[in-house]
LOVO-739723 format. One record per atom (N, C-alpha, C, O): x, y, z; atom name. Coordinates in pm, whole numbers, plus 50000, padded with zeros to 5 digits. Example, Ala and Ser with C-alpha at 12.3 -4.5 7.8 and 13.67 -1.06 7.14 Angstrom:
BEGIN
<<51319 49431 50780> "N">;
<<51230 49550 50780> "CA">;
<<51320 49670 50780> "C">;
<<51424 49668 50846> "O">;
<<51285 49775 50708> "N">;
<<51367 49894 50714> "CA">;
<<51290 50003 50787> "C">;
<<51341 50114 50804> "O">;
END
This chain:
BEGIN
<<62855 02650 05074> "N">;
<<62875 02693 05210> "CA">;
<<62890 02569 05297> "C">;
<<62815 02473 05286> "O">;
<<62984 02575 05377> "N">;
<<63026 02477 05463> "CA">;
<<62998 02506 05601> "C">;
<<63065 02594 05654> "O">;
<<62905 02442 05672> "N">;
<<62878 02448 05826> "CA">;
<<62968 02319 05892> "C">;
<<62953 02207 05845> "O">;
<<63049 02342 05990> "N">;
<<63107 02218 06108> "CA">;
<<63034 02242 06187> "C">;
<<63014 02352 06237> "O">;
<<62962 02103 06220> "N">;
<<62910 02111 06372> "CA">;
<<63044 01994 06461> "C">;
<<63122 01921 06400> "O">;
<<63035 02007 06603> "N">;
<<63105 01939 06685> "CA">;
<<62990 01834 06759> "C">;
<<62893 01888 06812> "O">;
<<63000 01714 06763> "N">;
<<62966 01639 06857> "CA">;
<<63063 01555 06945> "C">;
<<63138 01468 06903> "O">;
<<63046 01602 07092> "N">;
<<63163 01535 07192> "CA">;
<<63103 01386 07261> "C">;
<<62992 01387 07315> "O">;
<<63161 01297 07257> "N">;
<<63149 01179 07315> "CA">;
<<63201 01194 07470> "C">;
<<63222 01305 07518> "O">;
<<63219 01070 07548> "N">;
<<63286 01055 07649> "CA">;
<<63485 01064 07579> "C">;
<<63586 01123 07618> "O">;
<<63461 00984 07482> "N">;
<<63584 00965 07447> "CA">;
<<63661 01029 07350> "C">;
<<63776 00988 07335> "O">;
<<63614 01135 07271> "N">;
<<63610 01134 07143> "CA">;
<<63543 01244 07058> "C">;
<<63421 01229 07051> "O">;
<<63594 01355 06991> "N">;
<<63540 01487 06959> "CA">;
<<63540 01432 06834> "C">;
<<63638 01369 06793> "O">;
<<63382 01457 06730> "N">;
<<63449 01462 06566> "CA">;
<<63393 01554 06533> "C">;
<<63318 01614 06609> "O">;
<<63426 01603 06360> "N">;
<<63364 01705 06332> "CA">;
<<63276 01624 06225> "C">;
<<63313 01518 06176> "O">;
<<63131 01698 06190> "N">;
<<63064 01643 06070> "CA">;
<<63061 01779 06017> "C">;
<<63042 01879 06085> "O">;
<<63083 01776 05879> "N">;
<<63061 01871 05781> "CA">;
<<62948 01852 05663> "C">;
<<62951 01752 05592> "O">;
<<62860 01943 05649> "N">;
<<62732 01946 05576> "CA">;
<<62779 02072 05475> "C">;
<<62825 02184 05499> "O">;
<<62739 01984 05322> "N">;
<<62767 02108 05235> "CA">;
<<62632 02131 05139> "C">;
<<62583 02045 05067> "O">;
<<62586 02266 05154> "N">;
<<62460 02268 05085> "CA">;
<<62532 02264 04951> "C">;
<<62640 02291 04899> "O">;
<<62368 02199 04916> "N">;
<<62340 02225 04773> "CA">;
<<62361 02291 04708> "C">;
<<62370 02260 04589> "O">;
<<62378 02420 04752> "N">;
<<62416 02549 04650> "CA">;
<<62575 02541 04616> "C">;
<<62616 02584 04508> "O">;
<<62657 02489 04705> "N">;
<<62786 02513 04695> "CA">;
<<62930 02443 04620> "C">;
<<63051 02460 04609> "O">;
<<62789 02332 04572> "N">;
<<62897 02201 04453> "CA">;
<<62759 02133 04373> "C">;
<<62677 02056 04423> "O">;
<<62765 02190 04228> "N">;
<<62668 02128 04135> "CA">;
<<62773 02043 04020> "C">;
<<62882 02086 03981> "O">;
<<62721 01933 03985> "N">;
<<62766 01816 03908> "CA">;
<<62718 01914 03789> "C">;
<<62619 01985 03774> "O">;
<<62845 01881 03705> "N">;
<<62797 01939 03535> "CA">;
<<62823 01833 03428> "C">;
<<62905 01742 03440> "O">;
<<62752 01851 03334> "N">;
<<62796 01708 03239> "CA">;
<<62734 01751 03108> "C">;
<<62640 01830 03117> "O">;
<<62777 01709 02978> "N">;
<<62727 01730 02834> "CA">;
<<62767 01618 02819> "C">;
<<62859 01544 02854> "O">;
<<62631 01621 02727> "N">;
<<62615 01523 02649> "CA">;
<<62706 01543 02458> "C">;
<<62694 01470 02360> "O">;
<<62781 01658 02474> "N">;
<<62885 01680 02354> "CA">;
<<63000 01662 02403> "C">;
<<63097 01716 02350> "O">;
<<63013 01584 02514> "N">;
<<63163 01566 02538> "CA">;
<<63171 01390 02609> "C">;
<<63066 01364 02668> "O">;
<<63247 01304 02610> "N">;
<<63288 01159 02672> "CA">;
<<63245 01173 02770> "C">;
<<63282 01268 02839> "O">;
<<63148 01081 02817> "N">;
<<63069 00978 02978> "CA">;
<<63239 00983 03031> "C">;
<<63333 00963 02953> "O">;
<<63250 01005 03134> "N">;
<<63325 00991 03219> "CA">;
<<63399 00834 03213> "C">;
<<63328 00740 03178> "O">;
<<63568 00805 03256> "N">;
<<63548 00684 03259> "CA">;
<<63557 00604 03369> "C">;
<<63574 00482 03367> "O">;
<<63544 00673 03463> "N">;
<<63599 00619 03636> "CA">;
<<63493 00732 03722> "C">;
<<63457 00839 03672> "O">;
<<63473 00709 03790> "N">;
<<63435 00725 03954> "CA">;
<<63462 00912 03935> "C">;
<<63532 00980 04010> "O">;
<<63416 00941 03864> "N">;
<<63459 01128 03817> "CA">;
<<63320 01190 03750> "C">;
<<63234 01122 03693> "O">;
<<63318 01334 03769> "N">;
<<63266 01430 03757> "CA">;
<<63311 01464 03595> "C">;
<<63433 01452 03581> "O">;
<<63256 01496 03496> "N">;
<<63328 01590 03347> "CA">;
<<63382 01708 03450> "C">;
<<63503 01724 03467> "O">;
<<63289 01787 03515> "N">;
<<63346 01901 03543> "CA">;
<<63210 01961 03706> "C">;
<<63091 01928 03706> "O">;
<<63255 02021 03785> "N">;
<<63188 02036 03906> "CA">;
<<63188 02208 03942> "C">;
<<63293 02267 03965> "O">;
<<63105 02252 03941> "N">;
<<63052 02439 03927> "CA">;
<<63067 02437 04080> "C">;
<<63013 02344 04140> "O">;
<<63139 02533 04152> "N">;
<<63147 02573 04302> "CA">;
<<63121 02666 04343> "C">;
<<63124 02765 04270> "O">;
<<63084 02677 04482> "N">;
<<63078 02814 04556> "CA">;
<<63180 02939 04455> "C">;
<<63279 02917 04385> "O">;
<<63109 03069 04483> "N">;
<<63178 03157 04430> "CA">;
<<63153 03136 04257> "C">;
<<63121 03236 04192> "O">;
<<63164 03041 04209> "N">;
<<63105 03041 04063> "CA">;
<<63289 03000 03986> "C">;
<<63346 03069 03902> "O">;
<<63331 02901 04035> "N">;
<<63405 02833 03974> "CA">;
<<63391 02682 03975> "C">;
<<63369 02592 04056> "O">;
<<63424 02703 03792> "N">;
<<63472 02539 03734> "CA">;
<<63509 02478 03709> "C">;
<<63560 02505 03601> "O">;
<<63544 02316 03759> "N">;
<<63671 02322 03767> "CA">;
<<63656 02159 03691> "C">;
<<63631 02055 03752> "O">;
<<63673 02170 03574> "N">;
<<63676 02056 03465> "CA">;
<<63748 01931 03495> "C">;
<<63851 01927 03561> "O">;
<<63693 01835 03448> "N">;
<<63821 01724 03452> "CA">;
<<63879 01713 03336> "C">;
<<63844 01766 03231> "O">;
<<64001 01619 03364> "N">;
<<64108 01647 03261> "CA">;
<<64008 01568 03133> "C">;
<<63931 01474 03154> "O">;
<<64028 01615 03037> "N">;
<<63990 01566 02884> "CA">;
<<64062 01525 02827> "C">;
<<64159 01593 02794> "O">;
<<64044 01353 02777> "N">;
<<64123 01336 02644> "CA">;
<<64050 01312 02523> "C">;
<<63937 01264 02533> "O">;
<<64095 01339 02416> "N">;
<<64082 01294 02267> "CA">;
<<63977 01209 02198> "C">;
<<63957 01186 02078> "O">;
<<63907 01164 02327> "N">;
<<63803 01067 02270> "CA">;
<<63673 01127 02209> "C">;
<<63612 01189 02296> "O">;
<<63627 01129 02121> "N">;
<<63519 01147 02019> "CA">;
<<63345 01064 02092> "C">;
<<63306 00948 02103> "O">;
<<63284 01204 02128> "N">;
<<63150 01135 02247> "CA">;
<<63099 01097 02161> "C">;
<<62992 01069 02216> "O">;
<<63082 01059 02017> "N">;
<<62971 00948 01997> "CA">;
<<63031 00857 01989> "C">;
<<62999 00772 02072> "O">;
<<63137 00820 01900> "N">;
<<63200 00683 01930> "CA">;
<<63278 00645 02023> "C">;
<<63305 00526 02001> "O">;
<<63338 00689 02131> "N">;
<<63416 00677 02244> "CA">;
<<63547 00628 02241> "C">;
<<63613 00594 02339> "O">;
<<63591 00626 02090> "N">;
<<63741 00608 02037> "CA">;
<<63800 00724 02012> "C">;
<<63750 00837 02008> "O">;
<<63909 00689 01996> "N">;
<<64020 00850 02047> "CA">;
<<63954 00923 01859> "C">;
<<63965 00858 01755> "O">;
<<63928 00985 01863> "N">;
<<63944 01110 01774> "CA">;
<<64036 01095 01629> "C">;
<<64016 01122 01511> "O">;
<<64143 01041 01704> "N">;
<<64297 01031 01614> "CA">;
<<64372 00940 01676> "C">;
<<64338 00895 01786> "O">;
<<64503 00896 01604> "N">;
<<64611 00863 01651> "CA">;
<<64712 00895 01687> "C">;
<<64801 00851 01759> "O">;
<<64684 01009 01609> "N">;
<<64816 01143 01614> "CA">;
<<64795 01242 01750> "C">;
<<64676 01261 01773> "O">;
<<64880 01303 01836> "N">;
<<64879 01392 01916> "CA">;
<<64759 01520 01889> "C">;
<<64675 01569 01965> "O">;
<<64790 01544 01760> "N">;
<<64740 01682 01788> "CA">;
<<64595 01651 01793> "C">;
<<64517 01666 01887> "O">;
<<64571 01597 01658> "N">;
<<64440 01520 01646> "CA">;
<<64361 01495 01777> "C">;
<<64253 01552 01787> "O">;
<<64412 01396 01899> "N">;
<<64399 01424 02030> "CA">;
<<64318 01581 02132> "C">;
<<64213 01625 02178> "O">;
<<64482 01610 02112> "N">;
<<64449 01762 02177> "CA">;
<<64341 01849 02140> "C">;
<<64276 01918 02219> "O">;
<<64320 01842 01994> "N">;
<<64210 01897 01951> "CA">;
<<64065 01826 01976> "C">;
<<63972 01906 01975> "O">;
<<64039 01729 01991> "N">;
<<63923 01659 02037> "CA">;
<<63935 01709 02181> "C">;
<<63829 01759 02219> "O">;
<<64032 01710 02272> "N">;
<<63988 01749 02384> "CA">;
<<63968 01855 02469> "C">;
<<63938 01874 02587> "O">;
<<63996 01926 02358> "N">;
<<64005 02096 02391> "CA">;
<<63829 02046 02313> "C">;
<<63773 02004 02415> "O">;
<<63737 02032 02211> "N">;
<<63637 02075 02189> "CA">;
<<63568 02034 02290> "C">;
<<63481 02106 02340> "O">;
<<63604 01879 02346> "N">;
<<63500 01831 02438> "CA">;
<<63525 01906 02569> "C">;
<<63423 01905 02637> "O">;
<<63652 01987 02639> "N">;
<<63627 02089 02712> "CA">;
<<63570 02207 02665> "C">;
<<63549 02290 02753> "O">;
<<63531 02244 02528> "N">;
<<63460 02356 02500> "CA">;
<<63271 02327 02570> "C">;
<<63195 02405 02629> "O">;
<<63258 02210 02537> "N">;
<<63138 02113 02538> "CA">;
<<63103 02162 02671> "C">;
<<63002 02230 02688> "O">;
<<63181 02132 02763> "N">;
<<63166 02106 02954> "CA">;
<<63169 02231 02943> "C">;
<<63054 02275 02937> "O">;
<<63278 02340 02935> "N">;
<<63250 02461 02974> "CA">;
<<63141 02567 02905> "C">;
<<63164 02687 02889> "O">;
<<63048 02517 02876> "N">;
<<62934 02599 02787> "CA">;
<<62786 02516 02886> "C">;
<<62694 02575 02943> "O">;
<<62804 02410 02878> "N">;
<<62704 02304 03023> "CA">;
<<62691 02408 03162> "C">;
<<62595 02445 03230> "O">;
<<62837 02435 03167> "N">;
<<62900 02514 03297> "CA">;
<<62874 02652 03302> "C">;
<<62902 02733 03390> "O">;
<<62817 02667 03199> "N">;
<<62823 02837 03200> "CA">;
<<62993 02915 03197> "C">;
<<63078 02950 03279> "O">;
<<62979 02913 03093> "N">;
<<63148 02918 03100> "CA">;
<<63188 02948 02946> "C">;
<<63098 02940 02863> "O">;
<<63297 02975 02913> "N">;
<<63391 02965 02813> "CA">;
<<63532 02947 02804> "C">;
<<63592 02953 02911> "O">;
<<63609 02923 02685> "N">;
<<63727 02932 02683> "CA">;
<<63823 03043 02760> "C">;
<<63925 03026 02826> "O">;
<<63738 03187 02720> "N">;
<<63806 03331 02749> "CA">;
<<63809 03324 02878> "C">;
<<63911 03356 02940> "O">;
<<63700 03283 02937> "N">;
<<63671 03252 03125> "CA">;
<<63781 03152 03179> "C">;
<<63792 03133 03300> "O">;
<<63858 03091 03089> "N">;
<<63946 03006 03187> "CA">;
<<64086 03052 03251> "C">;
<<64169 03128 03201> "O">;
<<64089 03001 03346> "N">;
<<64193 03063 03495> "CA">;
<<64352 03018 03464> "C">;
<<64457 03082 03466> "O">;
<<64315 02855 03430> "N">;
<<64418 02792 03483> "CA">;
<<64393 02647 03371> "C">;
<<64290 02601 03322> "O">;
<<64537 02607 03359> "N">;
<<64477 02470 03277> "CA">;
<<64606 02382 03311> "C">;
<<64708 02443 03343> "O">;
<<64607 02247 03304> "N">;
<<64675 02180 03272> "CA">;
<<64700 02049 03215> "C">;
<<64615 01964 03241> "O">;
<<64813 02009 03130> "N">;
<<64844 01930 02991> "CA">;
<<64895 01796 03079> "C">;
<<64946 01800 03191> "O">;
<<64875 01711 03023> "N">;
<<64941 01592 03031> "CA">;
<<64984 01525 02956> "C">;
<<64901 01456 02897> "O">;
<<65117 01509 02921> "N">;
<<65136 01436 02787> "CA">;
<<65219 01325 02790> "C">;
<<65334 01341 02830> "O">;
<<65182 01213 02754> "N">;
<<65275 01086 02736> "CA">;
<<65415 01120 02699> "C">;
<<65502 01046 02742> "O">;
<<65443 01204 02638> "N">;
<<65565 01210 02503> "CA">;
<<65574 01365 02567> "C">;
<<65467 01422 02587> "O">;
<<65719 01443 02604> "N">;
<<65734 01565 02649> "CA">;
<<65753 01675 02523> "C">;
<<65730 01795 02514> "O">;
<<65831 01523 02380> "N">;
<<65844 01579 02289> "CA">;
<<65760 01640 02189> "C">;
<<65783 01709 02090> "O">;
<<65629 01583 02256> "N">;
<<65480 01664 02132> "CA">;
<<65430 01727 02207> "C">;
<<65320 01687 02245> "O">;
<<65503 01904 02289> "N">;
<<65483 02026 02329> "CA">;
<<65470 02064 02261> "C">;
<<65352 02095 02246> "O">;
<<65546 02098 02167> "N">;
<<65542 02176 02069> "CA">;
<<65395 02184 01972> "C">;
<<65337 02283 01927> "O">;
<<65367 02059 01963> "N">;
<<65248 02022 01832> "CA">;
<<65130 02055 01945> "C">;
<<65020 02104 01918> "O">;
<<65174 02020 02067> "N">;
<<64986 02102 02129> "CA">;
<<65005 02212 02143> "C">;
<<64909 02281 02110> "O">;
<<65105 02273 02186> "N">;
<<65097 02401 02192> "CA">;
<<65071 02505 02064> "C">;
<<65094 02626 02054> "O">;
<<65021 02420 01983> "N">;
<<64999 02458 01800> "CA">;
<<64832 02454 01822> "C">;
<<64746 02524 01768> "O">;
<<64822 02372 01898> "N">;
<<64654 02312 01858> "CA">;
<<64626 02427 02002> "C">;
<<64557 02527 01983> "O">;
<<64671 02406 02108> "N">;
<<64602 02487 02239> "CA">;
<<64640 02610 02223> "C">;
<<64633 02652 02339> "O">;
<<64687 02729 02134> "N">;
<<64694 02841 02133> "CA">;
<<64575 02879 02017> "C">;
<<64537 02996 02032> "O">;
<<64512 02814 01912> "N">;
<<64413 02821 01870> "CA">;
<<64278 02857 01934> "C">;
<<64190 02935 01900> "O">;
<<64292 02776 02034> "N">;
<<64137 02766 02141> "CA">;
<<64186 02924 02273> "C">;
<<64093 02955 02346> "O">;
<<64262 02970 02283> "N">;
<<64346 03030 02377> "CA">;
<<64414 03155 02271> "C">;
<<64537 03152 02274> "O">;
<<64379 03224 02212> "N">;
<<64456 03336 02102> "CA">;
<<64476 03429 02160> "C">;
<<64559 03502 02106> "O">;
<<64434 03464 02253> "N">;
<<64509 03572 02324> "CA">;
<<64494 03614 02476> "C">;
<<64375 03643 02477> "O">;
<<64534 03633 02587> "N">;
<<64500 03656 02745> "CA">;
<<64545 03518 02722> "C">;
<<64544 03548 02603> "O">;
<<64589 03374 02722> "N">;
<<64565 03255 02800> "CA">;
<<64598 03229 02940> "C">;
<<64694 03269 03007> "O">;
<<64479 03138 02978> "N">;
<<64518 03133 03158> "CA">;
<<64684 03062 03187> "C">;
<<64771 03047 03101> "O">;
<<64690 03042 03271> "N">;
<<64780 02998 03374> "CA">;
<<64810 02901 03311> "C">;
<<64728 02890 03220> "O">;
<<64918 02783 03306> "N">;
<<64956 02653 03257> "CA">;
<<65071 02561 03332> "C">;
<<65178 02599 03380> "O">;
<<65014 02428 03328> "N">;
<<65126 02375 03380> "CA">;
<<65083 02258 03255> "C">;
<<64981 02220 03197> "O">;
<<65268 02221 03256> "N">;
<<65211 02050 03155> "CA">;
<<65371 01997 03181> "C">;
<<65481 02051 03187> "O">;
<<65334 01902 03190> "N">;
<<65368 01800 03263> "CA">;
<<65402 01657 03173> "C">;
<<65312 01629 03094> "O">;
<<65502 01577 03173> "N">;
<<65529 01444 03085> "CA">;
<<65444 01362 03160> "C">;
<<65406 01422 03260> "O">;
<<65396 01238 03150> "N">;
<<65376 01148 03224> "CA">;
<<65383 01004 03194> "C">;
<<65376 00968 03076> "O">;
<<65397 00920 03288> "N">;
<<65445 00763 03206> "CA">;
<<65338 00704 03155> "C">;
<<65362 00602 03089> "O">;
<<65166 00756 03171> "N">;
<<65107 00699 03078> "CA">;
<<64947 00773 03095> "C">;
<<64938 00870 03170> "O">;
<<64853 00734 03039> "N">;
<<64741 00784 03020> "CA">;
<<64613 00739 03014> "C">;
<<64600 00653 02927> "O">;
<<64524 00762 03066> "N">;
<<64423 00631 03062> "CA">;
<<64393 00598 02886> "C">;
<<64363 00682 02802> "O">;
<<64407 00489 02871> "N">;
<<64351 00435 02737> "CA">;
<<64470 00454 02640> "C">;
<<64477 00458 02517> "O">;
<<64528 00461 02704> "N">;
<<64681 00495 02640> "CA">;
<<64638 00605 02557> "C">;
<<64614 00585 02438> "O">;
<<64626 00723 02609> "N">;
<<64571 00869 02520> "CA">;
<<64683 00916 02529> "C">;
<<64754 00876 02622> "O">;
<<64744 01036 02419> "N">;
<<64840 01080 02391> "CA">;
<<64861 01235 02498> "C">;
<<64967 01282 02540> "O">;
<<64743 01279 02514> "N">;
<<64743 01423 02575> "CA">;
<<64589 01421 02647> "C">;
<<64482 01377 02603> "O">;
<<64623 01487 02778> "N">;
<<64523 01526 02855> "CA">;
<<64530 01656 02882> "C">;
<<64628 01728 02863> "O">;
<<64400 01693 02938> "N">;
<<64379 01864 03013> "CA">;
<<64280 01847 03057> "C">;
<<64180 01785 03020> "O">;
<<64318 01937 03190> "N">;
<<64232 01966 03228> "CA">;
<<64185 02138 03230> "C">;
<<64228 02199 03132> "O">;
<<64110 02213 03317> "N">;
<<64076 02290 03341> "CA">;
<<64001 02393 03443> "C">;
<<63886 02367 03478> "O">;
<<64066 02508 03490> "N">;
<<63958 02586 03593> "CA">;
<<63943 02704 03518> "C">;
<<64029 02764 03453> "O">;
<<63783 02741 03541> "N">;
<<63716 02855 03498> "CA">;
<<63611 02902 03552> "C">;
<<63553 02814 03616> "O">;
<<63560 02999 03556> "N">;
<<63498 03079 03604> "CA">;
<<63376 03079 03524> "C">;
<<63381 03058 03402> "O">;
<<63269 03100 03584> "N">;
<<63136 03089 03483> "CA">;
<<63087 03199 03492> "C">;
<<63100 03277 03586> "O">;
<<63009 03218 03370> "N">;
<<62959 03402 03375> "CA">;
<<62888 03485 03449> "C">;
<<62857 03601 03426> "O">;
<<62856 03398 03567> "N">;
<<62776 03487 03691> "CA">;
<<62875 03514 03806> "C">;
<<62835 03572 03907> "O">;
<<63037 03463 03792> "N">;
<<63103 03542 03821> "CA">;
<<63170 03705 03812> "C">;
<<63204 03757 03706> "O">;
<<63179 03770 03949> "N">;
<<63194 03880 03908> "CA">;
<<63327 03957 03847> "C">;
<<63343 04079 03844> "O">;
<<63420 03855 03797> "N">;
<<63555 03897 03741> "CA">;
<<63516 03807 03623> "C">;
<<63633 03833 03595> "O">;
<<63463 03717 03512> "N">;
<<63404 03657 03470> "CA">;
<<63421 03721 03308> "C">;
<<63484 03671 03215> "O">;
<<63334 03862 03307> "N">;
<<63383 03936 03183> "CA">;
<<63255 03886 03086> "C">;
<<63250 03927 02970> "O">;
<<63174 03813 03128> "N">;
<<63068 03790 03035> "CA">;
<<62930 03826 03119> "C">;
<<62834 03749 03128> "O">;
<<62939 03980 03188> "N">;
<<62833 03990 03279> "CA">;
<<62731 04099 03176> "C">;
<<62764 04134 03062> "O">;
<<62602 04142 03247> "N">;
<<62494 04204 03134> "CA">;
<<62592 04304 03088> "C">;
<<62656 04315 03192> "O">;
<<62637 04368 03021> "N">;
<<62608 04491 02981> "CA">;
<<62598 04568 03037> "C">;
<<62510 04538 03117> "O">;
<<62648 04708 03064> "N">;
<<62625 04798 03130> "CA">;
<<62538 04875 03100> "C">;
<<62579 04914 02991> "O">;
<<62411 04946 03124> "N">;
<<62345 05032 03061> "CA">;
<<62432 05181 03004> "C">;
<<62542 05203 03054> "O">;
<<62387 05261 02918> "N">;
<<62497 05327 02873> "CA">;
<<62384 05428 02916> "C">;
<<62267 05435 02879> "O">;
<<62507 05561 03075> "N">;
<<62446 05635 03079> "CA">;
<<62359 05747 02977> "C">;
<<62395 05725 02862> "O">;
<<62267 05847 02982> "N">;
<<62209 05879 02939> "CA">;
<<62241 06041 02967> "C">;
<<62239 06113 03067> "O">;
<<62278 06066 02791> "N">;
<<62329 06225 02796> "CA">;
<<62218 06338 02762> "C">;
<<62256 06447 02806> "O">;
<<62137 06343 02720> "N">;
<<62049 06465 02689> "CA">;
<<61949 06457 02825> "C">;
<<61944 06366 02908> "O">;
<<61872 06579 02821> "N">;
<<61828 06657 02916> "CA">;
<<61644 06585 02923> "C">;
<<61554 06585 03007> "O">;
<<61656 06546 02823> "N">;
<<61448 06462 02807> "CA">;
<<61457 06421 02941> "C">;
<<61556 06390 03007> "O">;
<<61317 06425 02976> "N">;
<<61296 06287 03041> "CA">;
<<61179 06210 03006> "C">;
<<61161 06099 03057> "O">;
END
């Protein structure tokens, strides 16, 4: 929740904005790569969305890529987003929206082999994108938004009790 207050000067109106605590929690596992810059793994928001940072390929105990190969990649970073979105309260099935980054436009094909595995059926939204390079020179990135299960479109809420047909009480 976001409150603006106004304070007016002689010269000069600004706004300060205060955001509680409730409305942006830091998420992090320890089964997925320490961050490598000035970033969040992934940040839980008002309303009960999460919204991951992009993942690459790197392997959290040793902090070397996974592989050399693309897919090899993609697949390390789809688990270490499995990692964040389970921290997050979350899952794969819960995700909204995702998007790819790939050095090479020509190894679509080979993630889209490895990311329909993690994604088998409903998959969210997608954008992917070439790009001229990657931190650590990584072959494929993603990121991710999802919804965590105390959302109410979410799909991982209690159970419904199953009304009750005979006459007992």
């Amino acid at each position: 929740m976001q409150r603006s207050f106004r304070f007016f000067s002689s010269s000069f109106a600004s706004t300060v904005r205060r955001t509680m605590s409730s409305s942006r929690e830091v998420i992090s596992s320890a089964d997925a790569p320490k961050a490598i810059g000035p970033y969040s793994q992934a940040i839980k928001a008002s309303g009960n969305f999460l919204f991951v940072s992009g993942q690459l390929g790197f392997d959290p105990k040793t902090g070397d890529f996974a592989s050399a190969d693309v897919e090899g990649q993609a697949k390390q970073a789809l688990e270490n987003m499995g990692a964040i979105l389970k921290a997050g309260g979350s899952s794969f099935a819960q995700v909204v929206k995702t998007t790819i980054l790939l050095k090479d436009i020509n190894d679509f094909a080979k993630v889209n082999a490895v990311y329909g595995e993690y994604f088998p059926s409903n998959p969210p939204a997608r954008a992917t994108y070439a790009v001229a390079a990657l931190p650590k020179n990584g072959l494929v990135e993603i990121e991710a938004v999802a919804l965590t299960s105390t959302h109410p479109e979410a799909g991982d809420e209690q159970p419904q009790k199953k009304a009750r047909t005979d006459d007992a009480e």
